[in-house]
C-alpha positions as CSV (number, residue, x, y, z in Angstrom):
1,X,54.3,-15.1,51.2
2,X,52.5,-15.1,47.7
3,X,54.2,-13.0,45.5
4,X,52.2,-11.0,42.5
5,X,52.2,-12.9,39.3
6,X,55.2,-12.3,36.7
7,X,53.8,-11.6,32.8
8,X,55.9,-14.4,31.7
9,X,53.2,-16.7,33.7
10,X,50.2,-15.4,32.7
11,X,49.5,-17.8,29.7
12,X,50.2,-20.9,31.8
13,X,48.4,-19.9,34.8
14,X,45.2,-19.2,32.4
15,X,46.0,-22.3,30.5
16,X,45.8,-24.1,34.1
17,X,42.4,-22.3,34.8
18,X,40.7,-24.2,31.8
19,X,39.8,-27.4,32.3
20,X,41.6,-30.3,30.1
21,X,37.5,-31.3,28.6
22,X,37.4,-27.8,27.3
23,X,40.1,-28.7,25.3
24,X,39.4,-31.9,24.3
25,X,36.2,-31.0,23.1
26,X,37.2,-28.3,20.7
27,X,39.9,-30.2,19.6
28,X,37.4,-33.5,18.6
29,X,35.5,-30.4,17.2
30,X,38.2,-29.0,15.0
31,X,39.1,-32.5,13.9
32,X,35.8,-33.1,12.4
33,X,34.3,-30.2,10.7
34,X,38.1,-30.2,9.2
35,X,37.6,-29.8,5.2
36,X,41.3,-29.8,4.2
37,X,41.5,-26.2,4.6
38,X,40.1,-24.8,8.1
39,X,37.6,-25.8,10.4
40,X,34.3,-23.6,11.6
41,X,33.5,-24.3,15.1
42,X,30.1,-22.7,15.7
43,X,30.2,-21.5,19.7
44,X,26.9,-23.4,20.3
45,X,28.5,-26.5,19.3
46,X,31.7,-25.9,21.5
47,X,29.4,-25.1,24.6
48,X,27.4,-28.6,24.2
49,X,30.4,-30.6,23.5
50,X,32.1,-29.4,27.0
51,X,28.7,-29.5,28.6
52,X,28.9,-33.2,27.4
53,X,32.3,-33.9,28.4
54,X,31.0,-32.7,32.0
55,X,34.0,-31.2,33.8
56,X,33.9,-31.5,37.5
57,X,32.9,-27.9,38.1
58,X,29.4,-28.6,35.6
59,X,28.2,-31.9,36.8
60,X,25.7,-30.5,38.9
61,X,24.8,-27.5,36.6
62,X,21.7,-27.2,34.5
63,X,22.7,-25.7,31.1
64,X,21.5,-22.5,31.6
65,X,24.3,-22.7,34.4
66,X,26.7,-24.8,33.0
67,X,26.9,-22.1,30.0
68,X,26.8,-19.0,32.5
69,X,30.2,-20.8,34.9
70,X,31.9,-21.2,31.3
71,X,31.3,-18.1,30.2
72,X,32.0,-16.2,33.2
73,X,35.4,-18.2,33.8
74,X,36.4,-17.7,30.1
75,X,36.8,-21.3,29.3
76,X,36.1,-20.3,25.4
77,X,39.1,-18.1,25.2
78,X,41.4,-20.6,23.8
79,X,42.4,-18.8,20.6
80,X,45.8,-18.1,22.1
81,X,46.8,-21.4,22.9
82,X,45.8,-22.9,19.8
83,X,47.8,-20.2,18.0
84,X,50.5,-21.0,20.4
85,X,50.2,-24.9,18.8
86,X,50.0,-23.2,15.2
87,X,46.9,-22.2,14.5
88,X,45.9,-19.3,12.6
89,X,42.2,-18.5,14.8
90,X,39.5,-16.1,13.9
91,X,36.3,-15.7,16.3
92,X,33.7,-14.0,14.9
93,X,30.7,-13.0,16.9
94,X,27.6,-10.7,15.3
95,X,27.3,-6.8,16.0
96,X,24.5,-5.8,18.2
97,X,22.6,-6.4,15.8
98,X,23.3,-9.7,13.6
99,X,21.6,-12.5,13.1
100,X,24.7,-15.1,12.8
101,X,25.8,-17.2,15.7
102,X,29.5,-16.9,16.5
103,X,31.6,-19.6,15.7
104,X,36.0,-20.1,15.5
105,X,37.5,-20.3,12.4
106,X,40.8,-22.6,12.7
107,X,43.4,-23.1,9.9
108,X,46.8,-23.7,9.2
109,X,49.7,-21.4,9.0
C-alpha cells in the first residue's frame, strides 16, 4: 500500500523529478557567466542549454514543446537546491508589464 508522502521527502522526491541535464546545464551556465562575484543566468539561455542537452523526455519535442513539458513540470525551479549547495539565488522575472527577460542571479554566501 502506498503511503502519502512525509514533508521531510518532498525536496528529494522533487529533486528526483528533474532530470540530471537540467542540472548540468545550469551549472556549465553558472560556471561561465561567473565574474568573481555572481553569475546572471538569463531564463532563455537555461531553456536552450537543456533543450541542447536533450533529456529523454524532449528528444522528440519541437521547442515550442520541449519549453511547454519544462515549464509545466517545473524543471526551472532549482533555486532551492542550489541554495541547499550554498547559493544565495535571486529569480527575477518582469511585471505584467516589463520589458526585461527573466534571468537567475547566483552568488556566494
Amino acid at each position: 500500500m502506498t503511503n502519502p508522502i512525509p514533508p521531510e521527502e518532498i525536496s528529494q522526491a522533487k529533486r528526483n523529478s528533474i532530470p540530471d541535464e537540467v542540472f548540468e546545464a545550469f551549472n556549465m551556465l553558472v560556471t561561465n557567466k561567473w565574474d568573481g562575484k555572481s553569475s546572471i543566468v538569463l531564463q532563455s539561455d537555461a531553456v536552450k542549454e537543456i533543450i541542447k542537452r536533450a533529456p529523454k523526455e524532449l528528444e522528440n519535442l519541437d521547442e515550442k514543446a520541449a519549453k511547454s513539458y519544462m515549464y509545466s513540470h517545473h524543471w526551472l525551479d532549482i533555486e532551492d537546491f542550489f541554495r541547499e549547495s550554498g547559493w544565495i539565488v535571486r529569480y527575477d522575472r518582469p511585471a505584467y508589464n516589463g520589458m526585461y527577460e527573466p534571468f537567475f542571479e547566483f552568488s556566494k554566501k
